[in-house]
VEXVEX-553022 format. One record per residue: x negated, y negated, z of N, C-alpha, C, CB in turn. Coordinates in nm, 4 decimals, padded with zeros to 6 digits. Glycine has a CB too. Layout:
BEGIN
+----------+----------+----------+----------+----------+----------+----------+----------+----------+----------+----------+----------+
|      n_u |      n_v |      n_w |     ca_u |     ca_v |     ca_w |      c_u |      c_v |      c_w |     cb_u |     cb_v |     cb_w |
+----------+----------+----------+----------+----------+----------+----------+----------+----------+----------+----------+----------+
|        X |        Y |        Z |        X |        Y |        Z |        X |        Y |        Z |        X |        Y |        Z |
...
+----------+----------+----------+----------+----------+----------+----------+----------+----------+----------+----------+----------+
REM end
This chain:
BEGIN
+----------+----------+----------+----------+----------+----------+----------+----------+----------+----------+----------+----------+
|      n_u |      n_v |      n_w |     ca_u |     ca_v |     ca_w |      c_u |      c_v |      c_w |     cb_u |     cb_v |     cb_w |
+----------+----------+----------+----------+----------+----------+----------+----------+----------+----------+----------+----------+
| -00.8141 | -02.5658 | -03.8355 | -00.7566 | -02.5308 | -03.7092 | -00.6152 | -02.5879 | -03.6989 | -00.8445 | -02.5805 | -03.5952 |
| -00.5826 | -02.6757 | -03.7536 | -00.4915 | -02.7962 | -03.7405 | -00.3612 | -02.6894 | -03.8222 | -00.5594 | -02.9757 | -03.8371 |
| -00.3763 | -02.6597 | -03.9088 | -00.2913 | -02.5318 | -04.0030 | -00.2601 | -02.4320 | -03.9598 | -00.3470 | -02.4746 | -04.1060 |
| -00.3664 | -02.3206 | -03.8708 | -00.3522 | -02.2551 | -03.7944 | -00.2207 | -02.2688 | -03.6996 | -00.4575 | -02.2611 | -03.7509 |
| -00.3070 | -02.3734 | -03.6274 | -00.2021 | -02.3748 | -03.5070 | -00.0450 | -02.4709 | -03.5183 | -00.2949 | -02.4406 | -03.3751 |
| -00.0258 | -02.4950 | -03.6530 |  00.0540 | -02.5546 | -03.7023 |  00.1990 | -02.4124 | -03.7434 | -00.0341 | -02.6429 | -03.8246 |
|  00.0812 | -02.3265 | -03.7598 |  00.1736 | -02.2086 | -03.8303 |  00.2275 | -02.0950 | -03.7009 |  00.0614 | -02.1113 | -03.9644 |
|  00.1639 | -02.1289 | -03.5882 |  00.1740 | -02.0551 | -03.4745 |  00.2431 | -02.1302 | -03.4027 |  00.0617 | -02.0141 | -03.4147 |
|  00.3191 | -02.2410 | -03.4022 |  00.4184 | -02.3031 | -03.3217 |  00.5591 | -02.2864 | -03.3348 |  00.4017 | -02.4208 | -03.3296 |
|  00.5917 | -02.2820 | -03.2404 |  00.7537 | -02.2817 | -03.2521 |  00.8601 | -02.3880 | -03.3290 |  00.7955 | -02.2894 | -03.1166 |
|  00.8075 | -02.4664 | -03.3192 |  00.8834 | -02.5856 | -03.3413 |  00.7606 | -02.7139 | -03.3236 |  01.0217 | -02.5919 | -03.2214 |
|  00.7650 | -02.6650 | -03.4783 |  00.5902 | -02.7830 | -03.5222 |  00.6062 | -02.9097 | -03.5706 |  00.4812 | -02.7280 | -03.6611 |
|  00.7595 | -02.9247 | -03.6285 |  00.8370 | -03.0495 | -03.6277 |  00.8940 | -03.1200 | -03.5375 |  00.9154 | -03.0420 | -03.6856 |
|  00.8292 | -03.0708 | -03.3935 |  00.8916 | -03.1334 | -03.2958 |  00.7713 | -03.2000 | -03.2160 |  00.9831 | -03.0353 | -03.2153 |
|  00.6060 | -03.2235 | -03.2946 |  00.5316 | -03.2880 | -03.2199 |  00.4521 | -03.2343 | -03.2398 |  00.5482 | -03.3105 | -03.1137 |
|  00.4270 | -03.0620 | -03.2096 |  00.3134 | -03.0372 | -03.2190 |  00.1699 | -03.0600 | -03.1644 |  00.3197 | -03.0548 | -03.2898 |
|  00.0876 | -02.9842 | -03.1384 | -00.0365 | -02.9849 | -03.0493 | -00.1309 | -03.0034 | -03.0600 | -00.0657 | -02.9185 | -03.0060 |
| -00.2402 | -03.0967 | -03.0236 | -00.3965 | -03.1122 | -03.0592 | -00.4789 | -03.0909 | -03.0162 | -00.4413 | -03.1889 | -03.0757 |
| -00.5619 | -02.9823 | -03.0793 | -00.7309 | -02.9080 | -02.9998 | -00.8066 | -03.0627 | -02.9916 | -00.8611 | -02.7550 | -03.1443 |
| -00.8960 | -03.0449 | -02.9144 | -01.0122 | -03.1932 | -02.9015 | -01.0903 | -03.1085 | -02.8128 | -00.9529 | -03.3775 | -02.8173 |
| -01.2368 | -03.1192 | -02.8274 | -01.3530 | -03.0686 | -02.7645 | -01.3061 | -03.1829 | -02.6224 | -01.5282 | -03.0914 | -02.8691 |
| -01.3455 | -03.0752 | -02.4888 | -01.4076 | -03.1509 | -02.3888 | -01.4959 | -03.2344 | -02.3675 | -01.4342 | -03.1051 | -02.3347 |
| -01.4597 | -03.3814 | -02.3137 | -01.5721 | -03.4575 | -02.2279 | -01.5838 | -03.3867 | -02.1133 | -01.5433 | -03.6083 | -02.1896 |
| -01.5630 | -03.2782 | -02.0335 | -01.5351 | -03.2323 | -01.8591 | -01.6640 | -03.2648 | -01.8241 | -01.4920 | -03.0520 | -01.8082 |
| -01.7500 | -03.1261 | -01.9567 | -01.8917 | -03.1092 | -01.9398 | -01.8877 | -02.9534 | -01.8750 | -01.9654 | -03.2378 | -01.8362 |
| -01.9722 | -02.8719 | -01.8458 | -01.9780 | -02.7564 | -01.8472 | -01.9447 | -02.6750 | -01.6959 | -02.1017 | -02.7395 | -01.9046 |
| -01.9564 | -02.8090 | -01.5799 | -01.9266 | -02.7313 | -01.4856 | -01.8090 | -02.7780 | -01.4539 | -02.0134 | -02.7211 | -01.3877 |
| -01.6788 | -02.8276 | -01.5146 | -01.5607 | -02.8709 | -01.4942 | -01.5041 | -02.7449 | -01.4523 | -01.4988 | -02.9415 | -01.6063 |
| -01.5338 | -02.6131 | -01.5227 | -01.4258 | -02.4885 | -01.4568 | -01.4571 | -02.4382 | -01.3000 | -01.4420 | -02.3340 | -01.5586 |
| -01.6151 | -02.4331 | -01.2839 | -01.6337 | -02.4513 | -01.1896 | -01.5435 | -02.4952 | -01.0524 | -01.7026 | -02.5024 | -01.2245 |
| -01.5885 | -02.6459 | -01.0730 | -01.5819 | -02.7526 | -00.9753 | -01.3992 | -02.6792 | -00.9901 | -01.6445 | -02.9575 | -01.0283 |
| -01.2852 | -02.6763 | -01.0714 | -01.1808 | -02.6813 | -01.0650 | -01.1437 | -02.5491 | -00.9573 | -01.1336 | -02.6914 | -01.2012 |
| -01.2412 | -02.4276 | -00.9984 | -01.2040 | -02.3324 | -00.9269 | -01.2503 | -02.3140 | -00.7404 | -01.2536 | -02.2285 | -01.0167 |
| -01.3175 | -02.4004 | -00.7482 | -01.3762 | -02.4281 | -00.5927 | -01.2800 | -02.4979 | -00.5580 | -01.5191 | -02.5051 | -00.5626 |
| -01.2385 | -02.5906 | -00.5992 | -01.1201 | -02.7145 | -00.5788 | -00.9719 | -02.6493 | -00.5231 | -01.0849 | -02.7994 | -00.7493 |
| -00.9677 | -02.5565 | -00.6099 | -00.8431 | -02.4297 | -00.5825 | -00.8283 | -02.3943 | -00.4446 | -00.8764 | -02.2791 | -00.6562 |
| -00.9926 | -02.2987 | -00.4427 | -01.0214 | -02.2410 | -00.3122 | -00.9971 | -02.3150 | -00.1915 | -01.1479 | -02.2068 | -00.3076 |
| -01.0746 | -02.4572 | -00.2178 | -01.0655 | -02.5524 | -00.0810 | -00.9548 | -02.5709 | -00.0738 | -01.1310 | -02.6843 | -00.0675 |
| -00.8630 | -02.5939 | -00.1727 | -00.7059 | -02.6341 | -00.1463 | -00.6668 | -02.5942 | -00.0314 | -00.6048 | -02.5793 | -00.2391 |
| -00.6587 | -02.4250 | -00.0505 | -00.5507 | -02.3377 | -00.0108 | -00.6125 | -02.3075 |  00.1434 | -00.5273 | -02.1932 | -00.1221 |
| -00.7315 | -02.3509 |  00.1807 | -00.8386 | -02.3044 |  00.2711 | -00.8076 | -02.4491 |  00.3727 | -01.0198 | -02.2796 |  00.1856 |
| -00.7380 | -02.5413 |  00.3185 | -00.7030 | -02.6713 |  00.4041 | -00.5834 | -02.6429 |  00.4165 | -00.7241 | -02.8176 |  00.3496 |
| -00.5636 | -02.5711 |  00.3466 | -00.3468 | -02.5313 |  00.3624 | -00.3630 | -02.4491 |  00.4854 | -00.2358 | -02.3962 |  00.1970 |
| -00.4257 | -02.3972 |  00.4743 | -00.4185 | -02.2630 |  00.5965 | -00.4057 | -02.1159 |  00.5470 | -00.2778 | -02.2775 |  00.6967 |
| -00.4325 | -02.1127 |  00.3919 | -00.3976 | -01.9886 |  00.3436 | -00.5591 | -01.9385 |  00.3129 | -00.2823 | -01.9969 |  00.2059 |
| -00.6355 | -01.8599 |  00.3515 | -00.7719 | -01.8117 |  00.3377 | -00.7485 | -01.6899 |  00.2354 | -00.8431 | -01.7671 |  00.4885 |
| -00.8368 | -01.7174 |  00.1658 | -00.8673 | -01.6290 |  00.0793 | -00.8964 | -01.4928 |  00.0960 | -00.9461 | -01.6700 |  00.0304 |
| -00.8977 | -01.3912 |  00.0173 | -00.8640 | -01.2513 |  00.0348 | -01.0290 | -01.2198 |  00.0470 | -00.7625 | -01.1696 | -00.1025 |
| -01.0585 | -01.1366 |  00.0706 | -01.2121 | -01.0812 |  00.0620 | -01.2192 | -00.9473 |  00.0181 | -01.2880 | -01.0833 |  00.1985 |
| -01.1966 | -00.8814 | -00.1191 | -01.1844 | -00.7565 | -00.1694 | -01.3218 | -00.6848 | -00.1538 | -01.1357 | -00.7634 | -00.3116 |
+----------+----------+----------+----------+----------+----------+----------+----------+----------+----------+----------+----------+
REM end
């Protein structure tokens, strides 16, 4: 993976990027996307209802 994404960078001599499996755990996208919602719902901006 490390080669891969070594060969897909722009400028890979400048630092370059590292994959690492999550500690979050599985409902981290979750919880982040509720987190969103409440944000904007304490802002005063309510969400759309399509």
């Amino acid at each position: 993976m490390e080669a891969e994404t070594r060969g897909r960078t722009i400028a890979p001599d400048a630092g370059g990027c590292q994959v690492v499996a999550s500690t979050l755990g599985y409902g981290a996208a979750a919880l982040g996307g509720a987190a969103r919602v409440l944000d904007s719902v304490d802002s005063g901006r309510l969400p759309r209802v399509s």
